[in-house]
Every structure is written in structure tokens, then in C-alpha cells.
C-alpha positions as CSV (number, residue, x, y, z in Angstrom):
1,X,-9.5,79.6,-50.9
2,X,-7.6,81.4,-47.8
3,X,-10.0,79.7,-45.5
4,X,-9.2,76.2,-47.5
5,X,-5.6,76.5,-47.8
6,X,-5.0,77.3,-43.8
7,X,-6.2,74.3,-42.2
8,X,-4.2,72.0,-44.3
9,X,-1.0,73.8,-44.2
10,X,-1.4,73.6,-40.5
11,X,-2.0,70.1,-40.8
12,X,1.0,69.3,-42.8
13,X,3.4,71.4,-40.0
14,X,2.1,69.4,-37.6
15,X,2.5,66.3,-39.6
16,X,6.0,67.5,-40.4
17,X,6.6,68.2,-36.6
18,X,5.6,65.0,-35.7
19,X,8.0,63.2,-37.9
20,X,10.9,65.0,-36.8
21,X,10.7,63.9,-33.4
22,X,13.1,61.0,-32.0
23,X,11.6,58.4,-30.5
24,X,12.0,57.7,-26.9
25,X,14.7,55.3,-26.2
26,X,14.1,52.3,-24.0
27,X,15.8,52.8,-20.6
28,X,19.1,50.3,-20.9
29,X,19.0,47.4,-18.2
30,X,22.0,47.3,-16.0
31,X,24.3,44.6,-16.4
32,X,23.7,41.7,-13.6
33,X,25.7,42.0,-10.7
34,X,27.3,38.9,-8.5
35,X,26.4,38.6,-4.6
36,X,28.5,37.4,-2.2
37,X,27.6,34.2,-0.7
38,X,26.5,35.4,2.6
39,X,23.9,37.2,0.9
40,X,23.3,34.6,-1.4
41,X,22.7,32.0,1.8
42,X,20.3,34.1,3.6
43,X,17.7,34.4,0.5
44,X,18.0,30.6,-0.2
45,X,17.1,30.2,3.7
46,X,14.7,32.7,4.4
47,X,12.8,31.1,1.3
48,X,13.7,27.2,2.6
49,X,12.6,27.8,6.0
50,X,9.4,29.3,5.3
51,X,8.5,26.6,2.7
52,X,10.0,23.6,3.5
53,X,11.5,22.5,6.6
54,X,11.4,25.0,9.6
55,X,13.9,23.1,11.5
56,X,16.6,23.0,8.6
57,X,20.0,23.1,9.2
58,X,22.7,24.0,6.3
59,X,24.9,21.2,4.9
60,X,26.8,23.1,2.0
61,X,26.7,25.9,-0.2
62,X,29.0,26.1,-3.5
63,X,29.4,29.0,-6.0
64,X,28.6,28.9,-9.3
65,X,30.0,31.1,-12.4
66,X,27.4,32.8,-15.1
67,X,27.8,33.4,-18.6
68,X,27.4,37.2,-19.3
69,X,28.0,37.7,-15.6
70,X,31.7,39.6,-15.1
71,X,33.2,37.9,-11.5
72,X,34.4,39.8,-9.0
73,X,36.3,39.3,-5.6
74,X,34.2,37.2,-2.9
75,X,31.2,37.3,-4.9
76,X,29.5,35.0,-7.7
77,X,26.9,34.9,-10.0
78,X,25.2,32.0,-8.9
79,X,25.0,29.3,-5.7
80,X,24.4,26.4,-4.9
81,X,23.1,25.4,-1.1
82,X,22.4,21.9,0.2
83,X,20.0,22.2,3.5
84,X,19.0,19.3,5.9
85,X,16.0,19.1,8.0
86,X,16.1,16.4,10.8
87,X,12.6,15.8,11.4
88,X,12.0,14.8,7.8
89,X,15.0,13.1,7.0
90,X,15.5,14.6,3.8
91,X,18.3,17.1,2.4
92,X,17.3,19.8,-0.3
93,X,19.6,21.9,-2.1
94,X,18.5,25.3,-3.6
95,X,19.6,27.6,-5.7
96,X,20.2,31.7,-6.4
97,X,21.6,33.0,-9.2
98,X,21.1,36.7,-10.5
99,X,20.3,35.6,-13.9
100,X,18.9,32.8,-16.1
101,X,21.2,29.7,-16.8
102,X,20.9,26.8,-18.4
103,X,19.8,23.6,-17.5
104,X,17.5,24.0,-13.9
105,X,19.1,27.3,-12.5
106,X,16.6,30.3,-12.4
107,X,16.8,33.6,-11.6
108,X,16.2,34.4,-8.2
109,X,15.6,32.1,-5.4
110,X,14.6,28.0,-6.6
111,X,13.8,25.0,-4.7
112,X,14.8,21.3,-6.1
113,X,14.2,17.9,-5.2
114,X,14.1,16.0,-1.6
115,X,16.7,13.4,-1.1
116,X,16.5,11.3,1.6
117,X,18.7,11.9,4.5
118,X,19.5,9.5,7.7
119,X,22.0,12.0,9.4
120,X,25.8,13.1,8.8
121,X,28.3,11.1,7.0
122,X,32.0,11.8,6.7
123,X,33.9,14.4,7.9
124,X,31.0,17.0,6.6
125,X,28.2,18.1,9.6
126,X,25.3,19.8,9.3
127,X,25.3,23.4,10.8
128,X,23.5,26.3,12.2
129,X,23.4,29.7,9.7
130,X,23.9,31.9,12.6
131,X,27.8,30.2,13.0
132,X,27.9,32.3,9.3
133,X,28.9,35.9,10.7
134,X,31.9,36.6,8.0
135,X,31.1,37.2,4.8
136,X,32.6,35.9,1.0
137,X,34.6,39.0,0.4
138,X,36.2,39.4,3.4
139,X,37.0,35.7,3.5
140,X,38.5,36.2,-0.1
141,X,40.8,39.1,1.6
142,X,41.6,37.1,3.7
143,X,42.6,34.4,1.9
144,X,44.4,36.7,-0.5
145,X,47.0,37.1,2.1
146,X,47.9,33.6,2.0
147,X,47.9,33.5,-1.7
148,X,50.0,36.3,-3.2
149,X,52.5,33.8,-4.4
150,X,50.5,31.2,-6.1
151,X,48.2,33.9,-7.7
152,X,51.8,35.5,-9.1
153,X,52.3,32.4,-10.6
154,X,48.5,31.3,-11.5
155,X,47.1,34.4,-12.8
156,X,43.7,34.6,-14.1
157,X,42.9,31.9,-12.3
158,X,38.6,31.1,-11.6
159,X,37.6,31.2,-7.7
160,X,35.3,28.9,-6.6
161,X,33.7,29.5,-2.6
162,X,33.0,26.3,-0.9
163,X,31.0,26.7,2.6
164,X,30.9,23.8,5.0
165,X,31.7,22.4,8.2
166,X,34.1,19.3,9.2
167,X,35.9,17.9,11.7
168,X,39.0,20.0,11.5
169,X,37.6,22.5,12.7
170,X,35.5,23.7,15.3
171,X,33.0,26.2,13.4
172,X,31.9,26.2,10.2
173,X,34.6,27.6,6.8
174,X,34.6,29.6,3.7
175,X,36.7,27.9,1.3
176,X,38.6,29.8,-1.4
177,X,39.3,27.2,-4.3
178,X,41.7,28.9,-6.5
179,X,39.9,26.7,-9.6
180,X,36.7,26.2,-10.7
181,X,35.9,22.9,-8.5
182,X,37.6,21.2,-5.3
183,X,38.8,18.4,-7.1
184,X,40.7,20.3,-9.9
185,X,41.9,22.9,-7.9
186,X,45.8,22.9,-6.2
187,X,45.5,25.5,-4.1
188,X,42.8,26.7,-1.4
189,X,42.1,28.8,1.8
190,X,40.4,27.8,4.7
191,X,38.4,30.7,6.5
192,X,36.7,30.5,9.6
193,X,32.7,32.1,9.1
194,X,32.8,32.5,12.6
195,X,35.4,34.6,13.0
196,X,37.2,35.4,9.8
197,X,40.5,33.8,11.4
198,X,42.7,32.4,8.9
199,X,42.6,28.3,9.3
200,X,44.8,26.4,6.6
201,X,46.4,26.4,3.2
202,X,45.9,23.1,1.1
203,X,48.4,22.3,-2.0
């Protein structure tokens, strides 16, 4: 009976012992983090370049917020880039975001459809991505000094980063919408990515 009865007691401790441990918990993801456009550029490029048009120039980049993603000064979630490549005549825009979004935006770095293009229209040129030295949140500093007042009186309010170059100006600008688009917003900073000089105030 002895030699019976001490196997399957040891079998039921270790059955007993087995049960009683906790499971492993899965190892929590870290939130997403926004980049700042600078950063956000240089992936979209690096990937455009090598892929599509070696000769590309950028035309635009906008930012973009994300769902889920918390903001925070000079960076974003997601962008939006427009490059143009003058041997194909076509423009391009890509995209970055650090997480999935609706619609067409994808984690990472992603490509859309060629539009033709027959050169520069308006007061928006083309430029080379070395003229981008200064980054988005040094830009937004920046910026900030120009903009105590209205943010006193606007607080809370979304900032969009617009990157392009026109005729005002010499070398290519960061920007800083105080809204979420251009065409909404009242108030913006213009920063020089050259230099990180400020350029203008627009009401």
C-alpha cells in the first residue's frame, strides 16, 4: 500500500503546485509615440529615393493627428509628404505615421499614387531636403515666442506643421498653424528650416 499511496500523493503536490502558479503576464506594449517632422521627412525620403525617383525633390510635407496618439510640442502622429521628380514628371506623396489609421495611412513608411507633374505652379517651389536643417520642435519654440498671446486667449488649441517653400522667402519654412488646417486656422508662424530664424506672423 506504502509503495501505492507515495507516487500518487506526489503526483497530486505537484498537480497542486502547478495550479498555484500565476501565469506569465504578456509584456504591455508602449503607448505610440509622435516624431517630429524632420524625422518623419527623412524616412519618407530615404524610402522615395531608393524606390521611386532618385532625382526627387520635396514639394510639401503636412502633419497629421492620430486617434489614440497623445500630441505633443513639434511633433505628430502622422505626415503627409508630396515629392516631385523632374525626369518623370510626376509628383508622389507618401506617408508615415506611427500607427494604423483609417482610410489609406499605414504604419510606418507608404507610398501612393503618381500624379502627373509639368513643373511649379504658384507661389509653392519644389526644394532640396538638405535646405531642412531645423527641426519641428525647435521651430514650434520658436514660434511659441511669437504666440504667447494668442495661445492665452486660444487655449487648447490643435497644431498643425506645414513644410514648404514660396516666394516670400528665400529658403524653405516650417509653418506652425495654430488649427488643424491652413485654411481654418487664424493664426500661424513662419520658420525658416534653414536657419530657425523667425520669418512672419499671419492673422
Amino acid at each position: 500500500m506504502k509503495k501505492l499511496f507515495l507516487p500518487a500523493s506526489c503526483a497530486l503536490f505537484l498537480l497542486l503546485a502547478g495550479c498555484s502558479e500565476t501565469p506569465q503576464t504578456a509584456e504591455k506594449k508602449a503607448p505610440p509615440k509622435p516624431i517630429t517632422g524632420q524625422s518623419a521627412l527623412y524616412k519618407m525620403y530615404q524610402v522615395a529615393r531608393t524606390t521611386w525617383a532618385p532625382d526627387m525633390e520635396v514639394l510639401s510635407m503636412t502633419s497629421m493627428p492620430m486617434p489614440g496618439v497623445k500630441p505633443e510640442p513639434g511633433k505628430a502622429a502622422a505626415w503627409e509628404a508630396t515629392f516631385v521628380s523632374p525626369s518623370k514628371g510626376h509628383a508622389r506623396s507618401y506617408t508615415f505615421s506611427v500607427v494604423e489609421g483609417e482610410g489609406n495611412l499605414h504604419e510606418g513608411v507608404f507610398g501612393g499614387a503618381e500624379q502627373n507633374w509639368s513643373g511649379p505652379t504658384g507661389v509653392t517651389k519644389p526644394f532640396n531636403i538638405q535646405g531642412v536643417k531645423v527641426d519641428t520642435d525647435a521651430a514650434y519654440k520658436t514660434a511659441l515666442t511669437k504666440a504667447a498671446d494668442y495661445e492665452k486667449k486660444n487655449p487648447g488649441k490643435p497644431i498643425t506643421y506645414v513644410l514648404e517653400k514660396n516666394d516670400r522667402y528665400p529658403a524653405p519654412s516650417w509653418r506652425v498653424v495654430w488649427g488643424e488646417s491652413v485654411g481654418t486656422s487664424s493664426f500661424s508662424v513662419y520658420v525658416d528650416c534653414t536657419t530657425g530664424a523667425y520669418q512672419e506672423t499671419m492673422h
